[in-house]
C-alpha positions as CSV (number, residue, x, y, z in Angstrom):
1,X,117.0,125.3,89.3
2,X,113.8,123.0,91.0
3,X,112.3,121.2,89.0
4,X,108.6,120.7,88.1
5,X,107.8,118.2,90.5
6,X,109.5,120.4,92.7
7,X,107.5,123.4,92.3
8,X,104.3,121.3,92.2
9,X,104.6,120.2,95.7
10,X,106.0,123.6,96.5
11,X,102.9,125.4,95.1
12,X,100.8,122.7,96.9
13,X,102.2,123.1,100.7
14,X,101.5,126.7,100.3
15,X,97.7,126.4,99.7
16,X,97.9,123.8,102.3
17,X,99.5,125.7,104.8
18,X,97.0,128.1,104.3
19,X,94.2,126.3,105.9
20,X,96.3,124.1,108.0
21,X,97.6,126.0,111.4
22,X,98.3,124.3,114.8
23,X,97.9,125.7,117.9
24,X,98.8,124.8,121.4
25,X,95.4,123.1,121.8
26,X,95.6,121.6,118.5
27,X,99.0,121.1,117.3
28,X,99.8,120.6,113.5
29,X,101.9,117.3,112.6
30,X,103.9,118.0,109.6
31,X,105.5,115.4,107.6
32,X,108.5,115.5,105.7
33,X,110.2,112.4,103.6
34,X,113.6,112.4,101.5
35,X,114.7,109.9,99.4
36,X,115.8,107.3,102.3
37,X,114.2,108.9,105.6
38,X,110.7,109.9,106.8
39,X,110.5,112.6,109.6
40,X,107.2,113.7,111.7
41,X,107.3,116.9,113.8
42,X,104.3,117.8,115.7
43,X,104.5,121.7,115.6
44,X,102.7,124.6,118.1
45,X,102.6,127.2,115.2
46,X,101.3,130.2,117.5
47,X,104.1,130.1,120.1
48,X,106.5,128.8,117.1
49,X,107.8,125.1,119.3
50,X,108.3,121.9,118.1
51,X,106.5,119.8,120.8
52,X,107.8,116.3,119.5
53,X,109.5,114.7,116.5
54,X,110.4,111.4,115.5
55,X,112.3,110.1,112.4
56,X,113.1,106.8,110.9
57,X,116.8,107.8,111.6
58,X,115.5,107.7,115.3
59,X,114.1,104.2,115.0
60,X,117.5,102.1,113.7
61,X,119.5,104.5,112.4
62,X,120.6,105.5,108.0
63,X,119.4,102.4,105.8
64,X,119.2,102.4,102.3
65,X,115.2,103.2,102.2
66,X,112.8,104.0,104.2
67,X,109.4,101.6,103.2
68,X,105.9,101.9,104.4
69,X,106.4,99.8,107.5
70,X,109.1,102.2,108.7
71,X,106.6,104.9,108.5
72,X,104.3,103.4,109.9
73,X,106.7,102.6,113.0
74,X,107.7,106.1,112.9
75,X,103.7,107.0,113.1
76,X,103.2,105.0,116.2
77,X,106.3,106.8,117.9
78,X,105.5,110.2,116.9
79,X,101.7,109.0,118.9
80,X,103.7,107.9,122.0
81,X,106.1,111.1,122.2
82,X,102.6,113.2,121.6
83,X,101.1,110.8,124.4
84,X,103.9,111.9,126.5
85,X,103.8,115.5,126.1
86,X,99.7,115.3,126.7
87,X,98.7,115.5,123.0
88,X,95.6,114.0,122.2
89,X,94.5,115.4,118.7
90,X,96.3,117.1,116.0
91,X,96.1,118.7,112.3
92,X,97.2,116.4,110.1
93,X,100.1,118.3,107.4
94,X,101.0,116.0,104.7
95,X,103.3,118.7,103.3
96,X,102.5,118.8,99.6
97,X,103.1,115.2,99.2
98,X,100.2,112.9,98.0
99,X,98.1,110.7,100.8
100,X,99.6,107.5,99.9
101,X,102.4,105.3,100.3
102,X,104.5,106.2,103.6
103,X,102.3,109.7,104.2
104,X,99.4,107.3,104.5
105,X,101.1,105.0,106.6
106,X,102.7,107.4,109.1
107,X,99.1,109.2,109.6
108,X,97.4,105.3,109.7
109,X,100.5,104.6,112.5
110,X,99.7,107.6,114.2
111,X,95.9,106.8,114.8
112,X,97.2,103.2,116.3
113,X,99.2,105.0,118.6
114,X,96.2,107.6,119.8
115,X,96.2,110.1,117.8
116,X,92.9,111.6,117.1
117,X,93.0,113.7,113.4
């Protein structure tokens, strides 16, 4: 059984997702965070690719937490692989969770790194 907290964010993606829809012009980066990782995925919705991803699992492998700075790091490589691949802007998809905290940081990290959203 999910809890309420649960259902909450669940019930909050799905109005997001809504709006929120990447295309191959302007891809969507989706953000997803457990309790001791943050992942980024920057997603082509139309033709149904992920384009690039990057994870703080990627960056040094399984610690204890993840912490704002690692999302931040994780921001700035999700902007180089995006660089790579000839992304310049994207829709930003915090996934339900609140703007704060490591969602901020990763979006903040992904501006450094060029991203325009």
């Amino acid at each position: 059984m999910a809890t309420a907290k649960a259902d909450r964010r669940q019930r909050l993606k799905y109005h997001i997702r809504k709006k929120v829809k990447g295309s191959s012009e302007r891809p969507r980066l989706s953000v997803f965070r457990s309790n001791t990782s943050i992942y980024a995925q920057i997603i082509d919705d139309i033709n149904g690719v992920t384009l690039a991803s990057a994870s703080s699992v990627d960056l040094g492998g399984r610690k204890e937490n993840s912490n704002v700075d690692t999302a931040l790091q994780v921001g700035k490589k999700i902007a180089e692989k995006a660089q790579e691949a000839g992304i310049q802007t994207v829709v930003f998809d915090r996934n339900g969770y609140l703007y704060h905290g490591k969602v901020k940081a990763l979006a903040e990290g992904a501006r450094e790194g060029g991203l325009k959203f």
